[in-house]
N, C-alpha and C positions, 0 to 999 in steps of 0.2 A: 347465461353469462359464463364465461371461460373462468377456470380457475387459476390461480398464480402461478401456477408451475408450468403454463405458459406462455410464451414471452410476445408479446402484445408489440408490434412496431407503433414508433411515435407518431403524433396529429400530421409531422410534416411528413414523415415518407407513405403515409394514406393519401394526402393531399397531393404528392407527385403520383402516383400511380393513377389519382384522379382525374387527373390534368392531362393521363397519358392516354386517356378514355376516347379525346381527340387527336390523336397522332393523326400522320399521315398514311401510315404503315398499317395496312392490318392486322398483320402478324402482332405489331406491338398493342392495337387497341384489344383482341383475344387476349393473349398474355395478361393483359393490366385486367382484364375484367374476371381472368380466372384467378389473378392472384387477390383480389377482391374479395373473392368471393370464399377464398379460403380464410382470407382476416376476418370478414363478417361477423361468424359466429362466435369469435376468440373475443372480438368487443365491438358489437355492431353499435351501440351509441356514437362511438368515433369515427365509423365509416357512415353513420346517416349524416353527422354533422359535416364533414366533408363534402358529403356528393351534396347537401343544402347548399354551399359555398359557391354550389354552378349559379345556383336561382336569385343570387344576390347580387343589386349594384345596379347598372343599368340593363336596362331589358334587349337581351341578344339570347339567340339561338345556339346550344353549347352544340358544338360539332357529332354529337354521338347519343342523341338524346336517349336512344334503345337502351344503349351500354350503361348510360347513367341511373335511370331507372330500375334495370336488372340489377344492378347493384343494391339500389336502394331493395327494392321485394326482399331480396335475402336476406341482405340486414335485420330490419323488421321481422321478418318472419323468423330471425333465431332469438330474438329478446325476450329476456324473460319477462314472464307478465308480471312483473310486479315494478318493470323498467317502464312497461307501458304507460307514460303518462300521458292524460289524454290532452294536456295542451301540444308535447310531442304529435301524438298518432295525428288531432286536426290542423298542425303547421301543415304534414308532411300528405293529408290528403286534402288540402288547398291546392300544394303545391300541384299535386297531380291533376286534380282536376283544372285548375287553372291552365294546364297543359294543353289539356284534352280539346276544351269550349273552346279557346282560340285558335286551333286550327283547323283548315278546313279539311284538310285528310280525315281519312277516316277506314279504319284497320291497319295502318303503319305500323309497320315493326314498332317504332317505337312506342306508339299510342298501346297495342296489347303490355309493351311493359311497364308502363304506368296503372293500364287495368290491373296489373299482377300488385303492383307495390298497394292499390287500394284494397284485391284480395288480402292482400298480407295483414293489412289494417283491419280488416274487417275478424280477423282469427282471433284479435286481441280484443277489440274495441267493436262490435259489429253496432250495433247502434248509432256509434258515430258514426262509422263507415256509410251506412245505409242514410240516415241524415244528410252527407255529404251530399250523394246521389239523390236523392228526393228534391235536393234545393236546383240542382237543376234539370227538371224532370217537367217542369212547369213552365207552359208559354210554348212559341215556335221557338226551338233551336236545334241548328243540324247538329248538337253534340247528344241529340236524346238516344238515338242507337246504340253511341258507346256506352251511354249508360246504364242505358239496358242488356248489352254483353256483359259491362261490369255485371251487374247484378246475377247473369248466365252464370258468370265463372263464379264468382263468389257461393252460391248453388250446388255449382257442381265438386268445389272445395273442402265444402264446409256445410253440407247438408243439415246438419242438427242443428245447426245457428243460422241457417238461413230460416230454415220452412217455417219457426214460430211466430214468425214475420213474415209470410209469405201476403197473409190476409192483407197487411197495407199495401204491402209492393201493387199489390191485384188493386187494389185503389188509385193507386198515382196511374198503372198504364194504362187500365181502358178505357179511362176519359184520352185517351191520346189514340187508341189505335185507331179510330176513324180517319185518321189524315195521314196514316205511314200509306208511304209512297208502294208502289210495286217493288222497288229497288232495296227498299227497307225491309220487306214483310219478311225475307229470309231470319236476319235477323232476330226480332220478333219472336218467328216463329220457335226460332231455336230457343229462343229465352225460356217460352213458355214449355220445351221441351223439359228442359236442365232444370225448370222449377219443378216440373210435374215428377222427374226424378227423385230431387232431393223428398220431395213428401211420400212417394212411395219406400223409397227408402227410411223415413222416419216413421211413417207408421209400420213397417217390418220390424223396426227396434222397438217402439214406445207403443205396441197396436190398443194399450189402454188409456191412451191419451186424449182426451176428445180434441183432435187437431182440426177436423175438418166442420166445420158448424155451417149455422144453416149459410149464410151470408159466401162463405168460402166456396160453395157448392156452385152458390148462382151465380158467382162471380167466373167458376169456371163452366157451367152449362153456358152461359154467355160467351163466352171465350173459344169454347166447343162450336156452334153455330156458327159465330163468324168462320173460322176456321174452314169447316166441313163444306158449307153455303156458298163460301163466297171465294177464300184463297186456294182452296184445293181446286178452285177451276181455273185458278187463274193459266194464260199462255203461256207463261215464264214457269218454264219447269224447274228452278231452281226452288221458284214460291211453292209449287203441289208439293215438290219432293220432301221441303222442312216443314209443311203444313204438315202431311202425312206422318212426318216422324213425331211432330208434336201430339196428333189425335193419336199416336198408337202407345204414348204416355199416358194421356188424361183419361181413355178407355175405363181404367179402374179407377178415378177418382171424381167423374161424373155420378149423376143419379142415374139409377138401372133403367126406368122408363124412357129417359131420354136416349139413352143407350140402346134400348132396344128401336125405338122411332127411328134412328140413323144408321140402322145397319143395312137396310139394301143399298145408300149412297157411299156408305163407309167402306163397306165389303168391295165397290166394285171401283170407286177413287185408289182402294191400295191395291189390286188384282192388274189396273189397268199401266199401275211402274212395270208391271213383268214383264213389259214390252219392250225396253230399253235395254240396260246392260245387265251386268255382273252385278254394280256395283248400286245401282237400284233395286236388284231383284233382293240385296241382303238388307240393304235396310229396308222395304216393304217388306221383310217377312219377317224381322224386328217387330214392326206394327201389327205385322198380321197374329204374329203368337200372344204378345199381349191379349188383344183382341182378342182371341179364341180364351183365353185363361180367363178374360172380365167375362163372355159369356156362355165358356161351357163350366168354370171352375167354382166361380160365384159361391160364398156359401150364404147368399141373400135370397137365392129363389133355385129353381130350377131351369136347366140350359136355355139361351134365350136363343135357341137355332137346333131344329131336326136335323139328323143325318140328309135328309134328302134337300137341305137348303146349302148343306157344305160341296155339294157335288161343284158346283163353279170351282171353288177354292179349293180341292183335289185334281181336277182335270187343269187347273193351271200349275199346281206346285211340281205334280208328276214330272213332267217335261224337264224343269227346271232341274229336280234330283238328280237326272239323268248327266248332268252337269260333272255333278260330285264323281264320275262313276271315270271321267278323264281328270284324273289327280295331279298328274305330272305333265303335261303335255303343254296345254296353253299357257301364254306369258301373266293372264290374270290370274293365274291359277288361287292366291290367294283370296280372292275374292269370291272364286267359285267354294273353295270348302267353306268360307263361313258363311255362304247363299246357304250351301248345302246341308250345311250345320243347322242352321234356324229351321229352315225347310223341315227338318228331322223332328224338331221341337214340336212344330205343330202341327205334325201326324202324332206325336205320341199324345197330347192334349187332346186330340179329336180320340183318336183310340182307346185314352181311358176314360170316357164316357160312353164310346159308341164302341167297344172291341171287336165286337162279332161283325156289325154292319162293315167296319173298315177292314178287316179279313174278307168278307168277300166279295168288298171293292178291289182290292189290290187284287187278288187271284184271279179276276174278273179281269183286269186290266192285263195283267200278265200275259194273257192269250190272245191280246190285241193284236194291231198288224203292223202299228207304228213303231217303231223301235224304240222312240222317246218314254213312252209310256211304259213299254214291256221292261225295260233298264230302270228306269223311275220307280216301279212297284217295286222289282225284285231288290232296290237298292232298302226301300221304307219296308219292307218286310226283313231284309236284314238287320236293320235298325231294331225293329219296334218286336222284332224275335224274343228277344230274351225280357224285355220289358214286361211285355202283357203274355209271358210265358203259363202260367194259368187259365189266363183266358183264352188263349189258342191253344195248348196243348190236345182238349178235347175232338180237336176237329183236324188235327196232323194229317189224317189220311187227306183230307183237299188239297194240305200243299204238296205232300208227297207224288200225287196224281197232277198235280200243275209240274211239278217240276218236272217229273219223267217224261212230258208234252215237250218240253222245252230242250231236253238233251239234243235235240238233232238240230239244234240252228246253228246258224252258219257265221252271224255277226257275231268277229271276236266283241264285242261292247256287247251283247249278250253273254257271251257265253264267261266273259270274266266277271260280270254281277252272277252270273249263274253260280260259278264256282265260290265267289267271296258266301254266298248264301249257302251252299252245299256244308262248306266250314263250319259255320252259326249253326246250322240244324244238327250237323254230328255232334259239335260240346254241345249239345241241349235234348241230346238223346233221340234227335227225331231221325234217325237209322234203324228202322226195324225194317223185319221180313226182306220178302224178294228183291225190293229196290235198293238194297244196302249196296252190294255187289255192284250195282248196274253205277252209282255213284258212287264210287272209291275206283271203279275202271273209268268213269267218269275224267276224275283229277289225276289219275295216271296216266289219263292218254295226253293228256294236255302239259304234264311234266315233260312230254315227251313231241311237243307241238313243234313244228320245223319253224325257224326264220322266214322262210320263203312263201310259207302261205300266206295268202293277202284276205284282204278283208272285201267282205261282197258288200256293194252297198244296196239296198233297198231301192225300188224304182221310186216311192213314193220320198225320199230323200233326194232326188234327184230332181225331181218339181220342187219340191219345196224351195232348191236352193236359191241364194240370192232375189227372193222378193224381199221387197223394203217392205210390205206393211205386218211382213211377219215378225213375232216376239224374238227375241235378242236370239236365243238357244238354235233356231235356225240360222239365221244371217251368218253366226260362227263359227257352224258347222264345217268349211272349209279350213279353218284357223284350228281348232282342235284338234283334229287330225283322228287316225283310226289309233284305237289300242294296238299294241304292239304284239304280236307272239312271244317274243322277249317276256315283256310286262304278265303276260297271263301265267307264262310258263315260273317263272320267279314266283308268285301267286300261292299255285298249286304246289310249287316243292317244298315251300316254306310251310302251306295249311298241313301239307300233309305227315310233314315232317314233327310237326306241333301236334300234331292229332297223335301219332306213336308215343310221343313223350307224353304229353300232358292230360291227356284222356283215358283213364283205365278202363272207361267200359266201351272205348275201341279198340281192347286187346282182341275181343272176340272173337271180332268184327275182322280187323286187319289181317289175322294169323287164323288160317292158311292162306287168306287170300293174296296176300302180294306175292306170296311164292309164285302164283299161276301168273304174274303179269310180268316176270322175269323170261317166260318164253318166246311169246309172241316177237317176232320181227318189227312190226311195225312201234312197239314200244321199248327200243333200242336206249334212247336218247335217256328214258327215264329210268332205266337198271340202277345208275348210280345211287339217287334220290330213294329207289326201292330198297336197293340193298342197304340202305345206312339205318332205313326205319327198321328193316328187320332185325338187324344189328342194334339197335336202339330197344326196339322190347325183348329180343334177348337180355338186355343190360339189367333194364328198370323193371321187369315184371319177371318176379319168380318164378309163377305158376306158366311162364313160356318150354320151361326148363321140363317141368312134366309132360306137358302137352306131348311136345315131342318123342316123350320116355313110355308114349300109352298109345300103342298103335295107331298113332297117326301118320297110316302111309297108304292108304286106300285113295284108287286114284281119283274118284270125286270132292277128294277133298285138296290131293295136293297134286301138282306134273311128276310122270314119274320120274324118280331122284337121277338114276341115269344120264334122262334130259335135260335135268335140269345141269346136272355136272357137267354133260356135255357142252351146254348154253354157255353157262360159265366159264368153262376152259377158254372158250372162242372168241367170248372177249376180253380174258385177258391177252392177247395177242397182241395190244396196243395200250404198251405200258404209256405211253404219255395220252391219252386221252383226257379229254377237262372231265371236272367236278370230282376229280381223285375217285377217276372209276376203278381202277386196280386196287385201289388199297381200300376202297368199299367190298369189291366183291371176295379177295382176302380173308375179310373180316368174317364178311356172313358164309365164306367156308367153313368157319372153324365154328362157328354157331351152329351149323346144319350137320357136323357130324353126325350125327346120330340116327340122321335121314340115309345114310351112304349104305355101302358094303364095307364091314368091317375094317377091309386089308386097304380101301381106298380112303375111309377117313382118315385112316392113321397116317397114310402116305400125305395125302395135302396139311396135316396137322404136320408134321413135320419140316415138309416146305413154307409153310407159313410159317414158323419159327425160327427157319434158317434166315429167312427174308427179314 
């Protein structure tokens, strides 16, 4: 309730902005219901009894039934509970449900906002609430759906005050699910979703609760069956799609034996969404991690699936990761990073049971010929790098020897997971020995990658395209588009610019080497990007300052200084070149001193200072 100090408008001017709920104007019914909605909480008693004033008198249809209702949820929902009287809370969910059962609509704006004002009721009073909806629950009526949403939202609300009641709920619907319609089972299925939520949810707060007894079990192994059996086959992919989301709820709150019986039809009901789009592939991998976390995570038994039974469910996710690897391109884009995201989830779940086996699946894949797959691996080995960083460490030299295979491909969509990977393995120290060099020329050449080079495509992309019975990832193939040189080159100036700064044990590593990548010709583009890193551990790393001061000037280790002055002179020739290449190379003049002839470092130290 609002305190005095402030000022509460009188019954009549609530009552006009009530009445203005039906204008004719939009504008003015918006207004009226956000000015509403700010009185509410100042004195919602007097804006419930107000909007009650619609439902009184003879029976007509108020012009705005949406607007009235949302007014009322908020009201309700800011009262204090000790306002909550319960012959209040059951005027006011009569009033709603009496809405609901007489019309035949069914999801109308307005009808979800009446569902909201019985959530509202149910946060104070859930008992009544829930009694409301129980009483009509029973018998044929086409208002049992929305009561059954009620019941979803309220769920999905107010989880701790649903689940303790979930056991009745599970009574009043499954004497009914036998007669929902196809049209209905979405519905349904969602319900059974948002329930199987809320109890997961509750037993992560309360895990010493005994919430789930025997009875609750079989009510949902029951409920699990129809599901699985019957509605995930149905032809309305709208019914697989919520059946699937619901079983990839209930997975952990079934019994394990039963769970284990239904996973060759489980496993391949949610494999078989990856066929559709985006926005299928991310909720089937919602279902699918669960699923892998009920049977490899369990601490009830031991995994209920070998490494050698996941191979379906890796050869289809691959593909799909391959997704994530085009960020910016496609218009769905946000539905591919959270496919890609979950996707991620249930490599690391398989991985931290099986590490070694899925290390040298991925690597194994890596060397494939499909692109899909080779992009896919190198993206989950990105990922799951630093996670199961223990459990791979031992065996660095495989990926080391995979990736040096991989330096000469041609698909920029290779070669930018190549590089995003090359990143991960330096902060995690997997840069040793000969290959260090070969991958730090790696990201330098590709700093330095022209616009103009095009992307090769694959012959077997080329067949692939435009068949329909192929999974969504090819069909949009054309719609994706190639990685950009642009995009790679951004990539690699940013990893490698962050590896100088933020990595001290790629001091080593870096210096002397980027000095030799300042000569080459064909690595023009990337001088800028070079000189600022050297300039940069100049800055941050002391021991750069000795190095220099201890005869390091033997020419296998650095170009000689000459050349390199000379290299440098030549391009400053073009003071307006992008990425502030003069006032990079400037810079890392006056840092290399020491490299020079006496008479010639003083001379550029001089003109750098006058500049």
């Amino acid at each position: 309730m609002a305190t005095a100090s402030f000022p509460v408008p009188a019954p009549e001017a609530v009552l006009v902005l009530v009445s203005s709920l039906a204008d004719e104007s939009s504008i003015v019914r918006d207004a009226s219901v956000a000015a509403l909605k700010e009185i509410a909480p100042l004195n919602p008693l007097t804006v419930l009894d107000c909007c009650c004033a619609v439902f009184r008198g003879a029976r007509r249809r108020f012009a705005n039934m949406a607007g009235v209702f949302t007014v009322m949820a908020c009201a309700a929902r800011a009262m204090d509970k000790r306002d909550a009287d319960p012959a209040l809370m059951t005027k006011l969910a009569k009033i709603a449900t009496t809405e609901i059962i007489t019309s035949k609509e069914l999801n109308a704006e307005w009808q979800r906002a009446a569902a909201s004002l019985l959530v509202s009721i149910g946060s104070h009073v859930p008992d009544l609430m829930i009694e409301e909806i129980f009483f009509h629950l029973s018998g044929p009526n086409s208002a049992l759906p929305a009561m059954v949403q009620i019941l979803a939202d309220f769920a999905s609300a107010e989880a701790l005050k649903f689940t303790p009641r979930l056991k009745d709920v599970l009574l009043r619907v499954l004497p009914i699910l036998g007669g929902v319609k196809d049209s209905q089972r979405p519905i349904f299925a969602n319900a059974f979703k948002c329930w199987c939520e809320a109890a997961r949810q509750y037993i992560g707060d309360f895990p010493s609760h005994p919430l789930l007894d025997s009875d609750v079990i079989s009510f949902l192994n029951s409920v699990f069956e129809l599901l699985l059996r019957v509605w995930a086959s149905s032809r309305d992919l709208k019914v697989r799609l919520s059946s699937v989301e619901a079983l990839g709820q209930m997975v952990g709150l079934i019994s394990r034996s039963q769970l284990k019986a239904a996973l060759p039809k489980l496993v391949q009901t949610i494999l078989d969404l990856y066929r559709k789009d985006l926005e299928m592939a991310f909720l089937a991998s919602v279902s699918l991690h669960n699923l892998l976390n009920a049977c490899l995570l369990s601490e009830n038994g031991p995994p209920l699936l070998d490494f050698e039974d996941l191979n379906s469910i890796l050869s289809t996710l691959l593909p799909v990761a391959y997704i994530g690897n085009y960020n910016d391109d496609p218009p769905g884009i946000s539905k591919a990073l959270k496919a890609y995201n979950e996707i991620q989830h249930c490599f690391l779940v398989i991985g931290s049971v099986y590490p070694e086996d899925l290390y040298a699946y991925l690597l194994s894949k890596c060397q494939a010929k499909d692109e899909y797959f080779i992009v896919g691996a190198l993206c989950a080995i990105k990922h799951l790098l630093p996670r199961l960083l223990e459990a791979w460490h031992a065996k660095r030299n495989l990926l080391i020897e995979v990736v040096k295979s991989l330096l000469v491909e041609q698909s920029l969509g290779v070669r930018k997971a190549l590089a995003e990977l090359l990143l991960v393995m330096a902060s995690h120290c997997y840069f040793d020995g000969t290959s260090t060099e070969l991958f730090i020329e790696y990201l330098v050449r590709h700093c330095a990658i022209s616009d103009d080079e095009k992307y090769l495509k694959s012959s077997n992309e080329l067949v692939w395209k435009g068949n329909p019975f192929q999974p969504f990832y090819r069909k949009i193939e054309v719609n994706i588009s190639a990685v950009s040189p642009a995009k790679l080159r951004v990539i690699c100036e940013k990893g490698l610019l962050l590896l100088a700064v933020t990595i001290p044990e790629m001091e080593h590593i870096l210096w002397p080497f980027l000095l030799k990548m300042i000569i080459p010709r064909e690595y023009t583009r990337a001088v800028a990007i070079v000189c600022k890193c050297i300039s940069e551990l100049h800055k941050h790393r002391s021991s750069l300052g000795n190095l220099m001061s201890n005869g390091l000037t033997s020419s296998d280790q650095i170009p000689d200084p000459m050349d390199l002055l000379a290299r440098l002179t030549v391009l400053l020739c073009d003071p307006l070149a992008q990425e502030q290449l003069t006032t990079q190379i400037l810079t890392v003049l006056c840092c290399l001193g020491p490299l020079f002839p006496k008479n010639l470092s003083l001379f550029w130290q001089d003109e750098v200072l006058q500049l």
